[in-house]
N, C-alpha and C positions, 0 to 999 in steps of 0.2 A: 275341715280337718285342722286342729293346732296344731302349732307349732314342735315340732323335733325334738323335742329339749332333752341333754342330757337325763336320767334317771335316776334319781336317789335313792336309797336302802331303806327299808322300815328298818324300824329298831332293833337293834339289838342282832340283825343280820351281820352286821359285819362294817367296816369302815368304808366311808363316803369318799374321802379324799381322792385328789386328779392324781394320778402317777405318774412317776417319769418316765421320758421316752425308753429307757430302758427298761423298764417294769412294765413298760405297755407291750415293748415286742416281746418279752416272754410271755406275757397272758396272750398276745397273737399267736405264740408259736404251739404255747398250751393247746390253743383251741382247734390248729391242725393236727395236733397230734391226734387228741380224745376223737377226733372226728372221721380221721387218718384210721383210726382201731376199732370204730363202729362203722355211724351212720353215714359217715363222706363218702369211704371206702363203698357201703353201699353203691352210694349215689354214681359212684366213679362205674362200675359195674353194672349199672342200671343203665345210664347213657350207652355203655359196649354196646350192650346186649339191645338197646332199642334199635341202633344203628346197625347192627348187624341182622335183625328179623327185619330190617328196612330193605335192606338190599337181598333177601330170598328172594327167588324169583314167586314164592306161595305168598300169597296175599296174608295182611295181618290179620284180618277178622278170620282165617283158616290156621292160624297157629292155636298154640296153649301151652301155659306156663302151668306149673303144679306146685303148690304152697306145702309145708309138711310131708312131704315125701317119703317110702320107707327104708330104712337106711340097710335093712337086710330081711331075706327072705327067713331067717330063724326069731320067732317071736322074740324072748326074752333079750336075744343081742339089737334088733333092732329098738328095744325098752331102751337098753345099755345107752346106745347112741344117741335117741333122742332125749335122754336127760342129759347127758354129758352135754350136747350141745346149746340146751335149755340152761346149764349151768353157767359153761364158757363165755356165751352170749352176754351173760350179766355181770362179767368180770370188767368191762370200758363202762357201766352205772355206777360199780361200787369207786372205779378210782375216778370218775368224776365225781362223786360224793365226798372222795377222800382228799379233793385237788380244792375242795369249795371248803373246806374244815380248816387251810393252813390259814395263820398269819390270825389266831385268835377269830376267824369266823364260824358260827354255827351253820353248817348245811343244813340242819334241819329248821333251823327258825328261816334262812333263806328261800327253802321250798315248799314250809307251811308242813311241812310232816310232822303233824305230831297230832292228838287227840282229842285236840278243843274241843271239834264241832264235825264229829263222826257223820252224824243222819246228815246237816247240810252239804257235806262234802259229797255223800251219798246221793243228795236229792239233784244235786247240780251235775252230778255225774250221770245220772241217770237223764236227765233231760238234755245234754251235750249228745246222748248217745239216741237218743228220740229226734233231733235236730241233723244230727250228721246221714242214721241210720238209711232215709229214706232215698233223699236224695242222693245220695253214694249209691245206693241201688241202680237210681234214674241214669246214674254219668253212666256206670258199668252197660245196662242196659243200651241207652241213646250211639252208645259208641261201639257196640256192637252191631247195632244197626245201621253205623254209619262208615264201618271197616275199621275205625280209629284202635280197636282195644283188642287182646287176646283174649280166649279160652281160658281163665282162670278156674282150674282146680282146685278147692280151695281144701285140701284135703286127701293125701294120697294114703292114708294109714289104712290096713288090713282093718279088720273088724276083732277085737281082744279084749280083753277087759279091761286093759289100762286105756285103749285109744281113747274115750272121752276125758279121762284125767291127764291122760298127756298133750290133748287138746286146749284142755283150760290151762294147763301151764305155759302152754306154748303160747296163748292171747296174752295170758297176765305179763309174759315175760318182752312181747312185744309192748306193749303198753308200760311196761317201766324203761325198756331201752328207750322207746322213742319218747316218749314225755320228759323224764329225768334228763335225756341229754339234750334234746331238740327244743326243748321248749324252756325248764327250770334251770340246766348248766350254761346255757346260752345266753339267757337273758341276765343272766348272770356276771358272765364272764364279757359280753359286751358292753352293760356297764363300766365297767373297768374301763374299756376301752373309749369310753366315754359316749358310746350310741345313745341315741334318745329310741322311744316306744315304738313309731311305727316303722323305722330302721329295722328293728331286731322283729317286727311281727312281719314284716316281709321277707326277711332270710331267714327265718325260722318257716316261713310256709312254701320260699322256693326248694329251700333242700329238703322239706318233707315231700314236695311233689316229684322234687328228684330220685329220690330213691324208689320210687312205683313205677317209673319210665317201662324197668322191664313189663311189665302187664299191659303197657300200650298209653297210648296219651289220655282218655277218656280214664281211667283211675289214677293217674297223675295230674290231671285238670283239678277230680275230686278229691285226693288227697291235699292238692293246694287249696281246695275251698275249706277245708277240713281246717289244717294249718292257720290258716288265717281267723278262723271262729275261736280255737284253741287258743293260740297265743294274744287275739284279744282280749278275750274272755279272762285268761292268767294274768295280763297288767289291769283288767279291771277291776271297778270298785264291787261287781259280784265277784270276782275269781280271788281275789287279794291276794294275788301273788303264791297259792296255794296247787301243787301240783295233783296232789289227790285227786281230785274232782276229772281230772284229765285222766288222771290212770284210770278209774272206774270205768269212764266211757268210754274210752279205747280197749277193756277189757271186755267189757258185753258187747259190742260190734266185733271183736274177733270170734269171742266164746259164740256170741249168733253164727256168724260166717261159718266157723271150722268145725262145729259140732253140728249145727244146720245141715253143712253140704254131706257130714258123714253120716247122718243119720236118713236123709231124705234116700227114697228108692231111685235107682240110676231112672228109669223113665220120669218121675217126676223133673227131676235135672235135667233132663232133655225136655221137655213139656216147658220148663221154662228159661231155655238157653242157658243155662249155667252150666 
């Protein structure tokens, strides 16, 4: 493994320079905030909740968590509710976007958003999500079998004509929260802070596995192996620092998972533990 080294900005992202200890503790304080109104908060939430299905006296492999849930028993209000919350959700993206833009830097040249190289971004997207897919299966699986993991529902929506649309939105929307802030606003903002690469690819993959705690340790193992492919993958010389390719494969493994489990017949899902 090389050495740690601080990280330097491609071009035209935005300025290099060490800052002072007072410009460091505000990008420190930045980064509990943003994290504070997302993904920490998750994580802080995640831990409760594992510690507390710890101490049921019902075994974890006999619990179950439900992802997408319906937010009211009237079609159209619970539509209401799961965009409103599909919207809100993406309000800590847009001001980390908007926190990466001050001081003359572009967010977008920082996170590779932009149109260069559409298909590549696609190709490598697609094959992060052929690489995570399977084996994410195995952890869920393995750790089912081994009492580690809950009953994950991945799927609690009535059957309507929106549920597969408001499905996909609901993947694409987890795959911009957790890429844009866990992975492109991070790597970002630790810089600053003067981290070097495998620094920020390890805390970028423990608080990705932190926040799955709630589903049990076996998709918080897999999530961390996730994290770690990701955020290497993003300082690499294939990723170049482009967060696209991340969002794509975090979109098809949700859009598989949450349209998968809604559309498969309850016995099939019981045929095979899901």
């Amino acid at each position: 493994m090389p050495d740690d080294a601080p990280e330097t900005r491609p071009p035209g992202s935005g300025p290099t320079e060490t800052r002072p200890p007072e410009s460091r503790r505000r990008v420190a304080a930045e980064i509990w905030i943003v994290l504070g109104l997302s993904l920490g908060q998750s994580a802080v939430y995640a831990v409760v909740n594992i510690l507390a299905r710890l101490a049921e006296t019902t075994a974890l492999a006999d619990q179950s968590t439900q992802l997408n849930p319906t937010q009211s028993p009237r079609p159209y209000l619970d539509l209401t509710y799961q965009l409103l919350g599909i919207a809100f959700t993406l309000v800590p993206v847009a001001l980390a976007l908007y926190l990466l833009s001050a001081r003359g830097r572009s967010a977008r040249a920082a996170l590779g958003v932009d149109g260069s190289r559409p298909w590549r971004d696609v190709g490598w997207g697609v094959a992060l999500a052929a690489a995570v897919g399977i084996p994410g299966l195995a952890f869920y699986v393995v750790g089912r079998a081994v009492g580690i993991t809950v009953e994950v529902q991945a799927s609690g929506l009535d059957a309507y004509w929106w549920t597969v649309p408001v499905l996909i939105l609901a993947a694409l929307k987890n795959a911009l929260l957790e890429e844009v802030i866990v992975v492109g606003y991070l790597r970002e903002r630790l810089i600053d802070l003067g981290w070097g690469r495998w620094r920020f690819v390890v805390a970028s993959s423990v608080l990705r596995g932190s926040y799955h705690l709630y589903q049990g340790f076996g998709p918080a193992l897999g999530n961390l192996a996730m994290g770690l492919l990701f955020s290497w993958f993003y300082t690499s010389r294939w990723g170049r620092r482009r967060v696209v390719p991340l969002v794509v494969a975090h979109t098809i493994l949700d859009v598989v998972s949450f349209v998968g489990y809604a559309l498969l017949p309850p016995e099939w899902r019981d045929a095979m533990g899901l």
